[in-house]
N, C-alpha and C positions, 0 to 999 in steps of 0.2 A: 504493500500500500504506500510505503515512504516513497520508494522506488516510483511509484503510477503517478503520483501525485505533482510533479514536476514534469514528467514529460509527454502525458497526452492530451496535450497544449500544440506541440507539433505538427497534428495532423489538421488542423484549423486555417494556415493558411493554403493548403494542399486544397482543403474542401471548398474554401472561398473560391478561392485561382478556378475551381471545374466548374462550380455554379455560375461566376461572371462570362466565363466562356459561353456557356450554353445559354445563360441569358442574352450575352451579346447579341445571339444569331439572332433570336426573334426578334429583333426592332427593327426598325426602318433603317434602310441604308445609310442614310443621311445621318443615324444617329449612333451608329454603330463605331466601338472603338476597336476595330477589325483586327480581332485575336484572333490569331490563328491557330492557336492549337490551349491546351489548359497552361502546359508551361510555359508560350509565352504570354501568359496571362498573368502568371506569377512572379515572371520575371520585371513584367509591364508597370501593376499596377502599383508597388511601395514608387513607383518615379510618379507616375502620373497622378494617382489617388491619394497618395501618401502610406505607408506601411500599416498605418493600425485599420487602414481598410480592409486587409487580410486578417483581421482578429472581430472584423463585427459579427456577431452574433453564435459567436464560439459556446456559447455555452452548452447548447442542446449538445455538439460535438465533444466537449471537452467532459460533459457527464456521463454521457455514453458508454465511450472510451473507457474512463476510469471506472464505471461501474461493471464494463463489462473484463477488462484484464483483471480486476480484484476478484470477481466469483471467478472466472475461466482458470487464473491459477491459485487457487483457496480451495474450489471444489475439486481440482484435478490434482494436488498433491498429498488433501487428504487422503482419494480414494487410492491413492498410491501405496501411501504409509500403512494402509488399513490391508488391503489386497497383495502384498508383495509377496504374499506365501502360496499364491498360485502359481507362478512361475521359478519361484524359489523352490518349493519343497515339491510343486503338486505335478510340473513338466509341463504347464500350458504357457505355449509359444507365447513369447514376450509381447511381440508386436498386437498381434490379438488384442491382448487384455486391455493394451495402451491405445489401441484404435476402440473399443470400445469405453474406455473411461475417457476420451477426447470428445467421444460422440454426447457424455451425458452432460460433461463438464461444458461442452460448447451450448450445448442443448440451453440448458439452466443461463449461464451467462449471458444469449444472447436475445435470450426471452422476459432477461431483466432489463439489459441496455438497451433492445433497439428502442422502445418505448420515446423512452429520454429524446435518442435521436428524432424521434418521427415527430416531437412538438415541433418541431421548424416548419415542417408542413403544415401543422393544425394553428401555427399562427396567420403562414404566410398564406395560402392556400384555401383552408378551407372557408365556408361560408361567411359573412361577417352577419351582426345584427343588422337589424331594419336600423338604413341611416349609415350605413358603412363602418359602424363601431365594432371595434375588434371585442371581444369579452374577455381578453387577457390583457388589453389596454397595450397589444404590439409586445408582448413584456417573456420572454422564453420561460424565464424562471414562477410567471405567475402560471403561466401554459402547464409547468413540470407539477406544480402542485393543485392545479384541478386536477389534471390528468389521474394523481396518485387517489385525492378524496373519492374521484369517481369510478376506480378501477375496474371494484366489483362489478358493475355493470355496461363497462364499454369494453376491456381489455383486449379484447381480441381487434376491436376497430385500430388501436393504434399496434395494429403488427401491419397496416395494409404496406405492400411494396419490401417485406419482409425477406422474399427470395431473390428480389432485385440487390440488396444490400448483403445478402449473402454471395451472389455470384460479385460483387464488384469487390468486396474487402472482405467477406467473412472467411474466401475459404485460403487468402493470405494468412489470418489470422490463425489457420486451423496449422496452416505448413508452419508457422513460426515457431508453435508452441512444440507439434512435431522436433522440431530441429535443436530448439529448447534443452528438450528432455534430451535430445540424442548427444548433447553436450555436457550431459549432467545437472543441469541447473535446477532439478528438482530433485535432487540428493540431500540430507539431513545430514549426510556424512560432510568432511571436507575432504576427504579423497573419493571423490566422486563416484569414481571410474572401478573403484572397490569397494564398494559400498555394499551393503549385504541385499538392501531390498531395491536394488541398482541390478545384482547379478541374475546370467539366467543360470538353470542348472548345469548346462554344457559347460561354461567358462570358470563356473566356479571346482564344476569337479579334475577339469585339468589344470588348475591351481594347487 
């Protein structure tokens, strides 16, 4: 959590830089600041706009992010810690086990964040009141906490566009974590690489 807390901030002006691109396209000619691609959108806009134009409206992003790396790896090293004796003692293929505790841990994490994310739509996007009045007053973080008061009975509304954010960054996220553990970084030990609920049976019996 110390770790998430400063750096998924990051991805905020990645996320600005592809929305202004794609908003670019639809406006008239004449009014178009002819990006050409996300990057150099990003590269464009801290000259033209000024820099903190890539950090407006970061929040929905930045809670996201952080809500969803803190369960993704909290849920997947308990089940680690707890389960290590299937492949240790019991002979079930390592990868296995770890493909299906990525699946539960991604599952749960990404059912907590994408939420967060999807207020940016429900501000910018969805219906306004009679008179064009927003009912979060434009405000992301009044957005995050209707959303939570009323979860019981919309939740499933704000997962729409769920498999669109999974094909664009989730299944990044999936190879990270993969590549993660295949570096040791979810070991309790500090010799990682020897770690007892780290080992499969093969490696440790020719030790």
């Amino acid at each position: 959590m110390v770790a998430f807390a400063p750096t998924c901030w990051t991805g905020i002006p990645f996320e600005n830089a592809r929305r202004a691109y794609y908003a670019d396209r639809t406006w008239p000619i004449e009014l178009r600041k002819g990006y050409t691609s996300p990057l150099n959108a990003l590269v464009r806009i801290p000259f033209e706009e000024g820099p903190s134009y890539l950090f407006k409206g970061g929040f929905p992003i930045y809670t996201s992010a952080y809500m969803f790396w803190c369960t993704f790896c909290t849920v997947y090293s308990f089940n680690k810690n707890k389960f290590f004796f299937l492949w240790v003692y019991n002979d079930f293929n390592y990868d296995f086990i770890k493909a299906g505790n990525m699946a539960i841990s991604f599952g749960m994490a990404s059912f907590l964040a994408y939420p967060f994310y999807f207020t940016r739509e429900m501000v910018d996007l969805w219906p306004k009141e009679r008179g064009g009045h927003c009912t979060w007053n434009n405000s992301y973080r009044q957005c995050a906490k209707w959303m939570i008061e009323n979860m019981d009975q919309l939740y499933f509304n704000y997962m729409t566009g769920y498999t669109r954010w999974i094909k664009r960054v989730g299944i990044q996220y999936f190879i990270a974590l993969w590549m993660a553990d295949n570096l040791g970084m979810f070991s309790n030990c500090n010799e990682a690489w020897a770690s007892l609920e780290y080992q499969s049976p093969i490696s440790s019996e020719s030790t």
